[in-house]
C-alpha positions, -999 to +999 in steps of 0.1 A: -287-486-725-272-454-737-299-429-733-305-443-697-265-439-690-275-405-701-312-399-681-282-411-650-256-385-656-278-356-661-295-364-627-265-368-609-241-338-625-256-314-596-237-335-573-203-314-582-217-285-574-228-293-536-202-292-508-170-298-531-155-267-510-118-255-503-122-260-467-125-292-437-140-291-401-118-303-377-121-339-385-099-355-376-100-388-386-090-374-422-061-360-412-046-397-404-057-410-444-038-378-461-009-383-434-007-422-447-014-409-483+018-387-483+037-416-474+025-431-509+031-400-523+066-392-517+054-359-498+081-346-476+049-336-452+045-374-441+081-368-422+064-336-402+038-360-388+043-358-348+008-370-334+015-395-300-013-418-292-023-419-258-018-451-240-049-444-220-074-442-243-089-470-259-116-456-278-102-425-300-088-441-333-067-469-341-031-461-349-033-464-382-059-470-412-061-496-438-039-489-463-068-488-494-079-452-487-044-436-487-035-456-518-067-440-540-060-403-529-022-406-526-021-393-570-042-362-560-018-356-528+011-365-554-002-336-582-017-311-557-004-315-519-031-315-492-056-294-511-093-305-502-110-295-535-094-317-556-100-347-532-135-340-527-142-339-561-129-373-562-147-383-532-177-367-559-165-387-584-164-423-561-198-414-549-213-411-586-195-445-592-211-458-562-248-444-573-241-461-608-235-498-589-271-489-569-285-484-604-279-511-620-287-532-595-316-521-589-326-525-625-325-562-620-355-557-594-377-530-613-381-510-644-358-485-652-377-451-642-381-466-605-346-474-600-335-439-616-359-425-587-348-445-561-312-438-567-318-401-568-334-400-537-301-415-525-281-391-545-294-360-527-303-378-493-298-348-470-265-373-451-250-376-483-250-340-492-236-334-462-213-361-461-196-360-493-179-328-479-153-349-455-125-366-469-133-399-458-132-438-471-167-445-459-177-436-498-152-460-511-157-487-492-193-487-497-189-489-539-165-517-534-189-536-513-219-526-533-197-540-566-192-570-546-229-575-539-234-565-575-216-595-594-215-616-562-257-621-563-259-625-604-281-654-610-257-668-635-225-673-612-190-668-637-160-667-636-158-631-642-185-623-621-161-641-593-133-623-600-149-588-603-167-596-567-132-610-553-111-583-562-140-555-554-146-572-519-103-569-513-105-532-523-129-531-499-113-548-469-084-528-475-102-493-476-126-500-442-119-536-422-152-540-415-157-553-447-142-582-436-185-592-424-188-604-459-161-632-457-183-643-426-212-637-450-193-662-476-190-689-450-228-684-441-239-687-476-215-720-485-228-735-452-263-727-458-261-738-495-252-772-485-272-781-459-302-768-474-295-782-513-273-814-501-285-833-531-279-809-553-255-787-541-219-787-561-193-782-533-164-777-551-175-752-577-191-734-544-157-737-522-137-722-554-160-694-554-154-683-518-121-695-518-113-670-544-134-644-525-110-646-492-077-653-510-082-621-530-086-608-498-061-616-481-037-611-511-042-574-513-045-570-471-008-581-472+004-562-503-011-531-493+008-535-456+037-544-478+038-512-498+027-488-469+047-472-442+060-495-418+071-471-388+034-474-380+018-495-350-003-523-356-042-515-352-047-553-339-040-540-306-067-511-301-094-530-318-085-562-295-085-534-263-119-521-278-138-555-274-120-564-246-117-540-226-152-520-220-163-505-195-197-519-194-214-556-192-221-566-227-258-566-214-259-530-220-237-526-248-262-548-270-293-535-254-280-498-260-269-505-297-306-520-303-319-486-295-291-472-314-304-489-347-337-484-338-331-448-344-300-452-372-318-472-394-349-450-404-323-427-413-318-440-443-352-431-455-360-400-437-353-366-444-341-333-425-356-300-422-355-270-397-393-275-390-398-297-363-437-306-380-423-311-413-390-338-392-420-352-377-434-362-407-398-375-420-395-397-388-429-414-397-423-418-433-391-429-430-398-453-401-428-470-421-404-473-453-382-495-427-407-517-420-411-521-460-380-528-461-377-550-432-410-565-446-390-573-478-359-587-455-381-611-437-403-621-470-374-625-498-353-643-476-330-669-497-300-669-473-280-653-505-248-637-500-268-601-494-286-618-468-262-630-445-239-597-453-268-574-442-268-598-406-236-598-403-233-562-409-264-561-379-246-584-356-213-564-360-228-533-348-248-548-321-215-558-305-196-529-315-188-505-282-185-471-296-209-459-323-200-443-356-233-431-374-251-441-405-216-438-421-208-470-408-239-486-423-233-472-459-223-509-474-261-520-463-278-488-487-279-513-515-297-544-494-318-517-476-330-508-509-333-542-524-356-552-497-377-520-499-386-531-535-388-565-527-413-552-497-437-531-519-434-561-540-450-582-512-480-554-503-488-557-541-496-595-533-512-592-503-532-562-514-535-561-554-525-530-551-488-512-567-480-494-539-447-483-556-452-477-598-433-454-624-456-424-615-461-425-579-420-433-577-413-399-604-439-379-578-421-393-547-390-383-561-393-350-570-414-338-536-382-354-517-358-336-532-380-300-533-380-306-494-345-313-492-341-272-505-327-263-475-300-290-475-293-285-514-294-247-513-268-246-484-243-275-502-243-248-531-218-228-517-185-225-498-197-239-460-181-225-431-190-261-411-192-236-383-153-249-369-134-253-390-096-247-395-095-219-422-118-197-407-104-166-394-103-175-360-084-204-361-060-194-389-048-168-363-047-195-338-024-218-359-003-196-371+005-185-337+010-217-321+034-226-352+057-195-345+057-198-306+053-230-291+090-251-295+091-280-318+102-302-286+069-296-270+037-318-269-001-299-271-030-315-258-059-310-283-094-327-287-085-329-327-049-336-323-045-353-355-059-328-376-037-302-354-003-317-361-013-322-401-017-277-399+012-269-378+034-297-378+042-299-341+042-329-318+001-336-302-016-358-285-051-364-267-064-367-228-081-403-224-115-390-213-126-424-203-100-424-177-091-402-148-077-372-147-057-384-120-043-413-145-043-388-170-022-363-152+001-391-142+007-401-179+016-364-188+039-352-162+068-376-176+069-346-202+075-322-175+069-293-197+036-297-221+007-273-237-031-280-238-053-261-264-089-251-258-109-239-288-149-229-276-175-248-293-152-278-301-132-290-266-153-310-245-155-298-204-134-329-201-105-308-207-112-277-189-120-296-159-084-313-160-067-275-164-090-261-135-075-290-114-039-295-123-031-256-141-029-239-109-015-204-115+003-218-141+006-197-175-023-191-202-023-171-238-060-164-248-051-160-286-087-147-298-119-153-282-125-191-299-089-201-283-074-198-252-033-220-250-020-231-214+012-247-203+013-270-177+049-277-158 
């Protein structure tokens, strides 16, 4: 046990040294969790938050964020301010935690060295490299749902085991709400329990387990609310406008997010490289590794709690208008995994042959992560992310805007959370899925107000409302990345 806690840590210590930098893109959904965590924090900054939402658009963020997030990096904002090094190393830290849970799951599945391997090719995955980078919950939420799944699909059910899974699954819910799938997943698995073992089945034990699994939930969604600011808007609202309110016949939504998975869900066994021979190759290996794993899915079917969490997990996406990236799907890494073994498991029945073994998993491992060079070698040092707010450019740009533009005035920026966290001033967004016209009618209540173009990051969205509405109105270029105009 020791020595394999060991073989773990020594594998996984690189993972400090890649992309923990001083430095953030432009985000911005970040910029909402450290605004929330300064609340928790007693940071006189959380007062200097002016971002407006738009009433217009229905598809940029929700007003606020579950609670969770800020509450776990509110002690870092507490010692050091917003300083990013210090929270991604605990994003580093949450992600180690989370590649521990994988572990020792997967232990329960297959020897030792093959779950070491598998959980290193996670570890330096070229997406999580990257990833780890953004001060984020998607890390969180996915080691609270993968201790869920951990003590929730022990063969012996306890009491602890319960407890562990009820309190990990409310950590959860409270970091990212679309953990709230598994309490669907609970009422799948209690359902499909007793109409499949109705002789057998005990229906109270089984009612106090879930029970216990939605109460705990619902215990820490309210004390979290209860603790966290409450000059905040409800996020009810944009996520009831955001299924009800789309702008195209659900047909297409679901047919479009099919082919959305279709190319998300290789992902999580494929690679990245500059050569386009070398991604080919990724595309195919990763895309046969799916149908392992969907192999496994389809063949180890026991309608556990896993099981219906990984379709519920599906179903939410397939209905889901707007799509988020395989960030969204980091909660289903551990049954993706789980069904790959359980997949190469099935091949060695049907063909007598170990597909996957301790030295064709130690081979596998260590060619993956020599190809990944490229990613590894770049996370090694301080990344510019190519926009981001401390490089030269836009240091100059923010400083300007902070000493010029009045505190009574509202900018128009494509990030405008992430803007009003750097120079505390009142922002807000255009609503690209409506007009300009509606747009422009929304806006000139404020009589006086700025928009902010920055090249390579505002979309021609923006540009096309200043071609039409600026006029000869006045425009500062500040350098050659940003260009400030004011619109009467």
């Amino acid at each position: 046990m020791k020595k394999n806690t060991l073989y773990f840590l020594l594998c996984m210590l690189p993972l400090f040294f890649l992309n923990v930098n001083s430095t953030h893109d432009w985000g911005d959904d970040f910029a909402q969790y450290i605004h929330q965590a300064q609340y928790f924090a007693n940071d006189n900054a959380y007062h200097q938050w002016h971002f407006e939402a738009n009433p217009l658009d229905r598809e940029y963020a929700p007003p606020s964020y579950p609670n969770g997030f800020p509450l776990l990096i509110s002690p870092i904002i507490a010692i050091w301010g917003f300083s990013v090094k210090p929270l991604l190393i605990l994003i580093t830290t949450l992600l180690l935690a989370w590649l521990w849970v994988i572990f020792k799951f997967l232990q329960r599945h297959t020897n030792t060295a093959i779950a070491l391997c598998i959980t290193l090719l996670c570890a330096y995955h070229h997406y999580i490299v990257d990833f780890k980078q953004f001060i984020l919950s998607d890390i969180s939420c996915a080691l609270f749902c993968s201790i869920y799944l951990y003590q929730r699909t022990k063969e012996q059910t306890s009491k602890q085991s319960i407890v562990l899974a009820s309190i990990a699954l409310g950590m959860a819910f409270i970091i990212r709400s679309q953990a709230i799938v598994f309490l669907g997943a609970e009422g799948l698995f209690f359902i499909s329990q007793w109409l499949n073992q109705k002789r057998t089945f005990e229906f109270v034990p089984a009612l106090k387990n879930m029970s216990c699994v939605i109460i705990a939930c619902l215990l820490l969604y309210l004390l979290s609310n209860l603790v966290g600011p409450h000059n905040t808007h409800s996020s009810l609202a944009f996520y009831k406008q955001l299924y009800t309110q789309t702008q195209h016949p659900w047909s297409l939504i679901i047919i479009d997010n099919i082919v959305y998975l279709g190319t998300l869900l290789p992902s999580f066994f494929s690679g990245w490289a500059f050569d386009p021979h070398l991604q080919i190759a990724y595309n195919i290996i990763g895309t046969a590794l799916l149908g392992v794993s969907l192999l496994g899915f389809y063949k180890s079917w026991r309608a556990t709690v896993l099981d219906w969490g990984f379709i519920c997990m599906l179903l939410l996406l397939l209905i889901t208008p707007v799509h988020q990236g395989l960030r969204y799907l980091f909660p289903m890494w551990l049954p993706l995994l789980y069904y790959l073994i359980k997949g190469f498991q099935q091949l060695k029945k049907s063909f007598s042959f170990a597909f996957l073994n301790k030295k064709t998993a130690i081979v596998a491992c260590v060619l993956f992560i020599a190809m990944q060079y490229d990613t590894i070698e770049g996370a090694t040092h301080n990344n510019d992310m190519g926009w981001s707010p401390y490089a030269k450019n836009d240091q100059q740009a923010l400083e300007f805007i902070k000493t010029t533009v009045p505190d009574s005035s509202l900018i128009l920026f494509s990030k405008p959370r992430a803007l009003s966290l750097y120079i505390g001033k009142r922002t807000s967004l255009l609503a690209e899925q409506s007009t300009l016209l509606e747009n422009y009618t929304y806006f000139k209540t404020y009589h006086s107000y700025f928009i902010l173009v920055r090249k390579e990051l505002t979309s021609s969205y923006y540009t096309n409302y200043i071609h039409q509405y600026r006029g000869l109105k006045d425009s500062i270029q500040i350098n050659n990345f940003f260009t400030l105009y004011h619109l009467y």
